[in-house]
matplotlib code that plots the C-alpha trace (Angstrom):
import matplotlib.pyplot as plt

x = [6.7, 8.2, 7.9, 8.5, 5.1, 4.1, 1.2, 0.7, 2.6, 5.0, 8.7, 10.5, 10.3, 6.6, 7.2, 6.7, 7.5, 4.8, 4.3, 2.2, 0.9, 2.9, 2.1, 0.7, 1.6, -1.0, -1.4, 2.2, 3.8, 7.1, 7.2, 10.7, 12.3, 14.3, 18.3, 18.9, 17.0, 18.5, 17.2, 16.6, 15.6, 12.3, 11.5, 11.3, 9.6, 7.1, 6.6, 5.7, 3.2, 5.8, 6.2, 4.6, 3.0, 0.9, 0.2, -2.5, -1.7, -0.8, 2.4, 6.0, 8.2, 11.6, 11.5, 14.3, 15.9, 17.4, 16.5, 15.1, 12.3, 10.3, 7.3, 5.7, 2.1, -0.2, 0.9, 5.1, 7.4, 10.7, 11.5, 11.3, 11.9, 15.2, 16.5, 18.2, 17.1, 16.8, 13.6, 12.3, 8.9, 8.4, 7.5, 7.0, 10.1, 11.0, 9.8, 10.8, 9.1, 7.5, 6.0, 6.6, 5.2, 7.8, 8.3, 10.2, 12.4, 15.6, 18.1, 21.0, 24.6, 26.1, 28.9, 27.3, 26.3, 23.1, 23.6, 25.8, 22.3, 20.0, 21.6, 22.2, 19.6, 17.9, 20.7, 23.0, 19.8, 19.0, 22.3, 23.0, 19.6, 20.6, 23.6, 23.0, 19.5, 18.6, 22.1, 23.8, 27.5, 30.0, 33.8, 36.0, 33.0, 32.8, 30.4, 29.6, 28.0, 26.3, 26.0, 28.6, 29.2, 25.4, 23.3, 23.4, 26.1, 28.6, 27.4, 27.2, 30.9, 31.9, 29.6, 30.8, 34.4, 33.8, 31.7, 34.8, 33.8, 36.1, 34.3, 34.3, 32.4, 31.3, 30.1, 30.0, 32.7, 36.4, 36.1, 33.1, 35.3, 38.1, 35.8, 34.6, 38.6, 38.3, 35.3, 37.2, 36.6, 39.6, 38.4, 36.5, 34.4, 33.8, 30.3, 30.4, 33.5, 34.1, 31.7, 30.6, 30.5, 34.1, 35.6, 33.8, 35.0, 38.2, 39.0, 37.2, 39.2, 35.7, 34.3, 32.0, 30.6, 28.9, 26.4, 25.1, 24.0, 21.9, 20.2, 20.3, 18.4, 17.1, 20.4, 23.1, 20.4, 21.4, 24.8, 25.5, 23.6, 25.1, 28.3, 27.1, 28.8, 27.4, 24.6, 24.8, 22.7, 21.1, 19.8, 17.3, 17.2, 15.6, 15.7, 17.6, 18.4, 14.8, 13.7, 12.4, 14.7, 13.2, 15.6, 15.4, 14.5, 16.5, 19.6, 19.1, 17.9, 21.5, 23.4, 21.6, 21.1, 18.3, 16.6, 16.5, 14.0, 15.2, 12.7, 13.9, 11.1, 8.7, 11.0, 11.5, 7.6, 7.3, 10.2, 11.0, 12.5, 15.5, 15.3, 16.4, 19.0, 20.6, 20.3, 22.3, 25.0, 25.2, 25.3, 27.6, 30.0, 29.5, 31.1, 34.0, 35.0, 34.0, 31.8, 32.2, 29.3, 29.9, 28.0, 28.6, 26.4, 24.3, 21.5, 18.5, 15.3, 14.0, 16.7, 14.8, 13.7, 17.0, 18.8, 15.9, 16.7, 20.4, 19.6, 17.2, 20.3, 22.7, 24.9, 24.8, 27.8, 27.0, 24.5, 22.8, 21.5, 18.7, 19.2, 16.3]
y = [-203.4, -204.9, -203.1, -204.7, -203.9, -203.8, -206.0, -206.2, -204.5, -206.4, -206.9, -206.8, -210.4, -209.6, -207.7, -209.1, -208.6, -207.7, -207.4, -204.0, -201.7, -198.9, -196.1, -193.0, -189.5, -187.1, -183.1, -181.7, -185.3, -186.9, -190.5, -192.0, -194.8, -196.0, -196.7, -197.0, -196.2, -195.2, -197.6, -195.4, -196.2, -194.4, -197.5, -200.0, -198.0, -197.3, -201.0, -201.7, -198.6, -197.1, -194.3, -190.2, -190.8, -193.8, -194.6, -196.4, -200.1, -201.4, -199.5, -199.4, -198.0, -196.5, -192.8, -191.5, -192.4, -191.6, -192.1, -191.2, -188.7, -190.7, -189.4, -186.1, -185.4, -182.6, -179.2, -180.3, -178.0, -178.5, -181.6, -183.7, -186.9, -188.2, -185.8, -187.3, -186.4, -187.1, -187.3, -187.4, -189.1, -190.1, -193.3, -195.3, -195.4, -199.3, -199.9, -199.7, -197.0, -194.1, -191.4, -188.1, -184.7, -182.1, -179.9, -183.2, -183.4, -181.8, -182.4, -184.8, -183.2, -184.0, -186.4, -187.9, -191.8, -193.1, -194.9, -192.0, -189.8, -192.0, -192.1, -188.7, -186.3, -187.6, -188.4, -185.4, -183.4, -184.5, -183.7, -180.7, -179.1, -180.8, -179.2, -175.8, -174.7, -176.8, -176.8, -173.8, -175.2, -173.6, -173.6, -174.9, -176.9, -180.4, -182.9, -186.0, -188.2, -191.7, -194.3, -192.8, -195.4, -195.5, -193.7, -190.2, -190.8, -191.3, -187.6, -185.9, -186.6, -185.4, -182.4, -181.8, -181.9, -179.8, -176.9, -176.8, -178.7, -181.3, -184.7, -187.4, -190.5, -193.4, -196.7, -200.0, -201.7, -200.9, -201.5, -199.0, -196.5, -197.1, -196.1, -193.0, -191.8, -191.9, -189.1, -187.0, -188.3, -186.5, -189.4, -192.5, -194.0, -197.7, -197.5, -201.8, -201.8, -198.5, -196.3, -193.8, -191.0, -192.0, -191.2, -188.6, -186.6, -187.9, -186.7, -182.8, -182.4, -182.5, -179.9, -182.0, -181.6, -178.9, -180.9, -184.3, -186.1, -188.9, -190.9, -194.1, -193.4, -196.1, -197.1, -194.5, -191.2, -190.8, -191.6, -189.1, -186.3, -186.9, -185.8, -182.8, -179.4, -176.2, -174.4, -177.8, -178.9, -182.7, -183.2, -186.1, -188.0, -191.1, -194.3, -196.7, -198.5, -199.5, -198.3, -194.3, -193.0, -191.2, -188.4, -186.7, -183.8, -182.1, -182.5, -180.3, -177.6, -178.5, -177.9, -175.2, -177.4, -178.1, -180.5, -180.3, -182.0, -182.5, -184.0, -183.2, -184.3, -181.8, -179.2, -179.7, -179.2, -176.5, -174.2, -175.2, -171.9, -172.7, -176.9, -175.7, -173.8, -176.6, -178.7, -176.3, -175.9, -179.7, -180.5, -177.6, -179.2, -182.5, -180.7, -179.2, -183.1, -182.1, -184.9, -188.5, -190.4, -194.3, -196.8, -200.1, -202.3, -202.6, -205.2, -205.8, -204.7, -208.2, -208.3, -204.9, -206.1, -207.7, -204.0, -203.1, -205.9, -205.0, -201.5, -202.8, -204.9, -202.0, -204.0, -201.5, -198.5, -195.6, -196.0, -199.6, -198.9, -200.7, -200.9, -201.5]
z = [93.5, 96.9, 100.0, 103.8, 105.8, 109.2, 108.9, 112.8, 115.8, 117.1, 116.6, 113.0, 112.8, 111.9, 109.4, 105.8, 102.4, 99.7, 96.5, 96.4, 93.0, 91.8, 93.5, 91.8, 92.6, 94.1, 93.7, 95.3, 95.3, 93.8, 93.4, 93.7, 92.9, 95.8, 95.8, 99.4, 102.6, 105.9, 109.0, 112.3, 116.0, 115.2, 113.1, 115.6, 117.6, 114.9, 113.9, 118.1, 117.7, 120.8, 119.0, 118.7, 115.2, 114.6, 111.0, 110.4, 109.6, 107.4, 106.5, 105.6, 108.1, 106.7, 107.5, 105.3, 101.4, 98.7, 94.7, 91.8, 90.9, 88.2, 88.2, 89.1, 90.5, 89.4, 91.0, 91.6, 90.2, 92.2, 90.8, 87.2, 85.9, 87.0, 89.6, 92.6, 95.8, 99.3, 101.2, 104.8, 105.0, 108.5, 107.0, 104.0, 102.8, 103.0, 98.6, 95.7, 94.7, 97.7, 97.2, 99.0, 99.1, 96.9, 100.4, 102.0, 99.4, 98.9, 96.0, 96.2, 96.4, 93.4, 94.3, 97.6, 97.2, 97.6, 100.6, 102.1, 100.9, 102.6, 106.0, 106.3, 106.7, 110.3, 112.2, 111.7, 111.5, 114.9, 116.2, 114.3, 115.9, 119.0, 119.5, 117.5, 118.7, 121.8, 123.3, 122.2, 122.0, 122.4, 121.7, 124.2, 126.2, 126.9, 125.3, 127.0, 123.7, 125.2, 122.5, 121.0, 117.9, 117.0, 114.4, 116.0, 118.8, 116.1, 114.3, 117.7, 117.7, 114.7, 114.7, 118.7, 117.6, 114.5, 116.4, 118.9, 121.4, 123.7, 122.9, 125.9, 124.2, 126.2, 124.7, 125.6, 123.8, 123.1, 119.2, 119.5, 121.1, 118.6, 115.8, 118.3, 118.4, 114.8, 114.5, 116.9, 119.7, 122.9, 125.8, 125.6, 128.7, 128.3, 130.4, 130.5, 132.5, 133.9, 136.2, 134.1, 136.8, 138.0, 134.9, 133.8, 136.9, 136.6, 132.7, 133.7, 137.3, 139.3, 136.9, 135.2, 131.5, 129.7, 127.4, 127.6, 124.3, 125.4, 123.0, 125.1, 128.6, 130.9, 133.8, 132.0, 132.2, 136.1, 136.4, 133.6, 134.7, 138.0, 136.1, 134.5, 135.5, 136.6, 133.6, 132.2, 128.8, 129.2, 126.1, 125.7, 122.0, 122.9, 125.0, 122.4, 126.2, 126.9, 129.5, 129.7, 133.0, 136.0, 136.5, 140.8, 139.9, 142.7, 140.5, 138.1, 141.0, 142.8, 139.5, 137.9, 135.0, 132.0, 130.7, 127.1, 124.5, 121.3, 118.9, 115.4, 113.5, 114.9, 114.7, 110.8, 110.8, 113.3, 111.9, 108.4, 107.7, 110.0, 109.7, 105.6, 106.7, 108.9, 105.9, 103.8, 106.3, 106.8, 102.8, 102.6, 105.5, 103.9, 100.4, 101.9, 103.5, 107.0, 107.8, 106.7, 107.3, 108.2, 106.7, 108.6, 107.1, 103.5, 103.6, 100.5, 100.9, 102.0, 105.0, 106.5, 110.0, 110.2, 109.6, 112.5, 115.2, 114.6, 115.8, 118.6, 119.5, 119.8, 117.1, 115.0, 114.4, 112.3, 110.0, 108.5, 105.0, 103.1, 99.0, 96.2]

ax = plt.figure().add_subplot(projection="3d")
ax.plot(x, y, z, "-o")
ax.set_aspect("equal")
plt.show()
């Protein structure tokens, strides 16, 4: 069985590609045979040991996938033999064959692709939660989205646009922003050539933006809160930028503003309840043709820390997907 293993910490280039025995499914477990596997900025954080769960090494990074159920462990009763599902591991999803526990699996819609299955569940979970629970959107309010063509920029636009909102994406190229326009994007802010402030007051008439989606950080984070309007929502994803920004804290005070955390993957652990729920509706929206998930790049298995360093190199739009 081949799986890419983070033998070390370091950058993907140190990653390497094993043969490793089949796996064997525990009490409660599922073990699946992997079609495709959606690539994530959690996993080059994870491979640097940068990131909030450590696995001991070594290990396969690779936190979400879609496949196969071919076998079924002791005590695992939602699944059998050939089902196709989707599951959310955290990590360990970068082989052939993974094993999962039953409760992070959930059953594959019936006509959604593999690689559309694999790429799905974290980044419009993240954004879903995002802008349902931690932002509380509402219709007819604007949504600044930073890294609007990546992994989760490029669903916080769609699911903005779909919840009502107006959608102002900023990115740092014009093809990016063309592809933005195409999820629903109203306004697009070109951040490498345009202040980012400027425009932002310009397109709202001084009012400045309801919610910020910011999943980049580092030199955008101040400029972009400096824009937000009054009861404003800053949402914080991650730091896909570099560097973790170090926000005055006298602006939020000045504009009445929050600060909002959004980390999805504790939240599908602390309130699973609700986390299933947001999964339905999502599946459900996906059924009815409401979201269209882009897939901008396929790669083998053995090209995984190449699908990483594209991500670490902000080359990426919409999702990059790993195939068995």
């Amino acid at each position: 069985m081949k799986a890419l293993v983070c033998v070390e910490h370091g950058p993907p280039e140190k990653l390497v590609v094993q043969d490793l025995p089949m796996p064997e499914p525990g009490r409660g477990e599922v073990r699946i045979a992997m079609k495709a596997a959606g690539v994530n900025f959690p996993d080059a954080l994870i491979i640097q040991n940068l990131y909030q769960f450590k696995p001991p090494l070594p290990f396969s990074p690779g936190g979400e996938a879609a496949g196969i159920v071919d076998a079924v462990g002791d005590g695992a009763t939602r699944f059998k033999v050939g089902d196709k599902v989707i599951a959310m591991i955290g990590n360990g999803a970068f082989r052939e064959y993974f094993l999962a526990d039953e409760a992070r699996v959930i059953p594959m819609a019936g006509d959604m692709p593999f690689d559309v299955a694999a790429g799905f569940t974290m980044t419009y979970g993240t954004s879903h939660h995002a802008l349902k629970q931690r932002a509380r959107l509402q219709p007819g309010e604007t949504l600044l989205v930073l890294g609007a063509a990546g992994g989760v920029g490029l669903t916080a636009v769609e699911l903005g646009k779909l919840m009502g909102a107006k959608v102002i994406a900023a990115a740092s190229s014009d093809e990016k922003l063309a592809l933005c326009r195409e999820y629903g994007a109203d306004e697009v802010i070109n951040y490498s050539t345009e202040d980012l402030k400027d425009r932002v007051k310009q397109i709202t008439g001084g009012k400045g933006v309801d919610v910020i989606y910011d999943p980049v950080g580092d030199k955008y984070a101040e400029p972009a809160f400096r824009s937000i309007g009054w009861n404003g929502r800053y949402l914080v994803i991650g730091f896909a930028a570099g560097e973790i920004p170090k926000l005055p804290l006298n602006l939020p005070l000045i504009k009445g503003a929050s600060i909002v955390g959004v980390f999805w993957g504790a939240f599908t652990a602390h309130e699973p309840k609700l986390h299933a729920e947001n999964m339905a509706e999502l599946l459900k929206w996906f059924a009815e043709g409401k979201l269209k998930p882009h897939v901008s790049a396929h790669l083998p298995l053995e090209r995984g820390a190449e699908a990483i360093r594209m991500l670490m190199d902000r080359k990426a739009r919409g999702k990059v997907i790993l195939t068995a």
